[in-house]
C-alpha atoms as an extended CHARMM CRD file, in Angstrom:
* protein
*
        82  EXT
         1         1  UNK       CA             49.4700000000       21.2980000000       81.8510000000  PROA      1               0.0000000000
         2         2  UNK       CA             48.5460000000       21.9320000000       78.3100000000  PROA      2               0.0000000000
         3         3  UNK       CA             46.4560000000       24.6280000000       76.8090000000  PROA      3               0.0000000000
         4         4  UNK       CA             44.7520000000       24.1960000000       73.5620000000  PROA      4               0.0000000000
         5         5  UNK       CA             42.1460000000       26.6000000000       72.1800000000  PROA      5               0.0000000000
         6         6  UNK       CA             39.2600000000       25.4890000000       70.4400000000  PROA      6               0.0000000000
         7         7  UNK       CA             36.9870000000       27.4550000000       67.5900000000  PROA      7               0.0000000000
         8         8  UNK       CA             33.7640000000       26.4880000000       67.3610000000  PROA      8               0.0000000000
         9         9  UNK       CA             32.7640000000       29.5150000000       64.2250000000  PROA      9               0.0000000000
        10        10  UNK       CA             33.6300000000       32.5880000000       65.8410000000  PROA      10              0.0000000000
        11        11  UNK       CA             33.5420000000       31.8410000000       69.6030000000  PROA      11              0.0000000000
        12        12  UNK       CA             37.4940000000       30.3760000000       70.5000000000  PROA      12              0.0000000000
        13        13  UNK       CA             37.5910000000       29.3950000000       73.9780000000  PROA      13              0.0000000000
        14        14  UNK       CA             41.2100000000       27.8120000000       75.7910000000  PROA      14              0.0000000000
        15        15  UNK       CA             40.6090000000       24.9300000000       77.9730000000  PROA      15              0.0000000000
        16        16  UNK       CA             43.7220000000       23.4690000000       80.0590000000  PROA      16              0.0000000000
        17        17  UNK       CA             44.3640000000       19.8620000000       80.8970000000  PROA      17              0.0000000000
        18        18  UNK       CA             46.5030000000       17.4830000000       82.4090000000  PROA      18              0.0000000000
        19        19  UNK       CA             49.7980000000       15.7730000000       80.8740000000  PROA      19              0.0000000000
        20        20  UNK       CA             48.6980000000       12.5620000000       80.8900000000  PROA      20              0.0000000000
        21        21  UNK       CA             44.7450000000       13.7230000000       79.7940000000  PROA      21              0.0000000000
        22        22  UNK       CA             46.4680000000       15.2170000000       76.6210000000  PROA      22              0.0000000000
        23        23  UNK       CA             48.2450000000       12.2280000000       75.9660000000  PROA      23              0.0000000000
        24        24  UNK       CA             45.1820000000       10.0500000000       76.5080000000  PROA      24              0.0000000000
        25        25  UNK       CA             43.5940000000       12.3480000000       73.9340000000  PROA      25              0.0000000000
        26        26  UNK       CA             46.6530000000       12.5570000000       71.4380000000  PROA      26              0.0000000000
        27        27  UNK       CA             46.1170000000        8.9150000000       71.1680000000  PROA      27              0.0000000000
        28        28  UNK       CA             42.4730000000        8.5520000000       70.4430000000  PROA      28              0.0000000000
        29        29  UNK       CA             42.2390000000       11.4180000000       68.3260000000  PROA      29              0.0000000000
        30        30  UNK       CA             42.4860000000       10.8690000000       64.6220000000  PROA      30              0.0000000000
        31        31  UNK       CA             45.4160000000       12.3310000000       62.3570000000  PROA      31              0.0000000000
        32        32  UNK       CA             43.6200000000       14.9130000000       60.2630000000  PROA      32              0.0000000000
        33        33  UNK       CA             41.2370000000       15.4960000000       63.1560000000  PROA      33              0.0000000000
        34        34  UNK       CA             41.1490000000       18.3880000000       65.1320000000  PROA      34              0.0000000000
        35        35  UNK       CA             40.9550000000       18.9300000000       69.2730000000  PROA      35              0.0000000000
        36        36  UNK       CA             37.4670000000       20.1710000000       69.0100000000  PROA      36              0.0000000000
        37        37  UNK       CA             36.0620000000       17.3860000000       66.0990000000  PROA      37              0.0000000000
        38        38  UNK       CA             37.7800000000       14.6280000000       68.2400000000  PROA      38              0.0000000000
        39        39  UNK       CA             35.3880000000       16.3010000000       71.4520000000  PROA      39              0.0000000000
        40        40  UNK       CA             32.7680000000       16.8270000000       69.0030000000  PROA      40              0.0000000000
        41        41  UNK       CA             32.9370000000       12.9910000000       68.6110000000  PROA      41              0.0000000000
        42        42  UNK       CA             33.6160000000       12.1090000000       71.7080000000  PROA      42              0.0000000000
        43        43  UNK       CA             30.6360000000       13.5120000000       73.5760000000  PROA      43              0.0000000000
        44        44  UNK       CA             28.3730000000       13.3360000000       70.7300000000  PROA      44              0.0000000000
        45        45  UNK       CA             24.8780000000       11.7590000000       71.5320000000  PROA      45              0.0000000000
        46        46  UNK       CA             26.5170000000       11.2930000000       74.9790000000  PROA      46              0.0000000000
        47        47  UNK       CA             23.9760000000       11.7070000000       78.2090000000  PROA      47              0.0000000000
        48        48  UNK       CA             24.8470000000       15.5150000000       79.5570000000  PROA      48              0.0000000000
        49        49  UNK       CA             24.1980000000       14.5500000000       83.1370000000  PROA      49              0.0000000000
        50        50  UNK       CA             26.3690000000       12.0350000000       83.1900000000  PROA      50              0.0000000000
        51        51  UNK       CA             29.0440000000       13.3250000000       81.1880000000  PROA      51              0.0000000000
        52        52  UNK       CA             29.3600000000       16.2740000000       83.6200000000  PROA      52              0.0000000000
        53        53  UNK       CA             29.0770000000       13.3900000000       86.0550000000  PROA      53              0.0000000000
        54        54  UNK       CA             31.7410000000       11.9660000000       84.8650000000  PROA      54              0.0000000000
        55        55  UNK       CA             33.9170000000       15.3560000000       84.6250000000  PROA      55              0.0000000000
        56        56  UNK       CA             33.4640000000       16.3210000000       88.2700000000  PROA      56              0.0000000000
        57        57  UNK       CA             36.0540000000       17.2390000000       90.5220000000  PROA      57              0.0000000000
        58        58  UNK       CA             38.7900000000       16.9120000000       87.0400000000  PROA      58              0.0000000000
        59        59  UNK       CA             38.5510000000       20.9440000000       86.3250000000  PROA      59              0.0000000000
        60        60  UNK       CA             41.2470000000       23.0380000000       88.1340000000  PROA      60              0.0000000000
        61        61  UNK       CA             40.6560000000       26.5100000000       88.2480000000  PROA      61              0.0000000000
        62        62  UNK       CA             43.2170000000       29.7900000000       88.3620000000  PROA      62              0.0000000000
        63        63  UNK       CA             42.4290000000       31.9560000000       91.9800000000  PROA      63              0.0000000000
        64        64  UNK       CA             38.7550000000       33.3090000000       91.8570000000  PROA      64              0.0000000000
        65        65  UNK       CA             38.0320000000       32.0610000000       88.4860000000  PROA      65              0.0000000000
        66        66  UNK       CA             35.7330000000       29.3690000000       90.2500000000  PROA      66              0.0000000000
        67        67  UNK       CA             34.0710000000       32.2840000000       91.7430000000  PROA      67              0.0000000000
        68        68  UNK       CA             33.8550000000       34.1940000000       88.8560000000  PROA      68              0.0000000000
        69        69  UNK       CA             31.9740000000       31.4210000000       87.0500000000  PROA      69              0.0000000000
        70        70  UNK       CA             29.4570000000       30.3600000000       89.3620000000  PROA      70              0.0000000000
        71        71  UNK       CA             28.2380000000       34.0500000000       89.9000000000  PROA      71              0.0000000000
        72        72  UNK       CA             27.6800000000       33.5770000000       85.7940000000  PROA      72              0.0000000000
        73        73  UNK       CA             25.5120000000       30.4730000000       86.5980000000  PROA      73              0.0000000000
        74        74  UNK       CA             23.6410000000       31.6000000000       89.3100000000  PROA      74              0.0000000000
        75        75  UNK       CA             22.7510000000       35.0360000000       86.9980000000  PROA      75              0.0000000000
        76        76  UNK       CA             21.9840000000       33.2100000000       84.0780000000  PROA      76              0.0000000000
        77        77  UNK       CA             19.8140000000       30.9000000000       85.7420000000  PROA      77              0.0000000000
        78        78  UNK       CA             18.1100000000       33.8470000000       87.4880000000  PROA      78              0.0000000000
        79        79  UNK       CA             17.6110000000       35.3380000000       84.1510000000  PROA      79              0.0000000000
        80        80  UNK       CA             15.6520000000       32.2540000000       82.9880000000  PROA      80              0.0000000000
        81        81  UNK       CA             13.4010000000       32.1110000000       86.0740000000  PROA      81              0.0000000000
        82        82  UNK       CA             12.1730000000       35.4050000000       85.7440000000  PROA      82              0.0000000000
C-alpha cells in the first residue's frame, strides 16, 4: 500500500492505494506533474456516476472508518433535505 497526500489550497487529504495502482499511476503521470494534477486530469470532464461506477468495491477501509463515513453521508444528505 502507498499513501500519498494531496493539497488541493488548504484542504490536504491522504488517500491509500494499491502497489500495482501506484505503479499504474507512476506511469501515466507526467514528470513535472503532481499526484493531484495527474487526478485533476484524469477525471476531468469525466461522467461522476460512472466514475464512482467505475471505483466501486476498489476502496479499502481501516476498522469503522466505513462506518464513520457513511454516518457523514447520510447527515449531510439529511441536512440538504431539510
Amino acid at each position: 500500500m502507498f499513501k500519498h497526500t494531496l493539497t488541493g489550497g488548504s484542504v490536504v487529504k491522504t488517500i491509500t492505494i494499491r502497489g500495482d495502482v501506484y505503479e499504474k499511476l507512476t506511469a501515466v503521470k507526467g514528470e513535472d506533474e503532481s499526484f493531484s494534477e495527474l487526478f485533476e486530469r484524469l477525471v476531468e470532464g469525466a461522467d461522476p456516476i460512472k466514475t464512482l461506477r467505475m471505483l466501486r468495491g476498489t476502496v479499502e477501509f481501516k476498522s469503522g472508518e466505513k462506518e464513520k463515513l457513511l454516518a457523514e453521508v447520510r447527515a449531510r444528505r439529511a441536512e440538504r433535505r431539510l
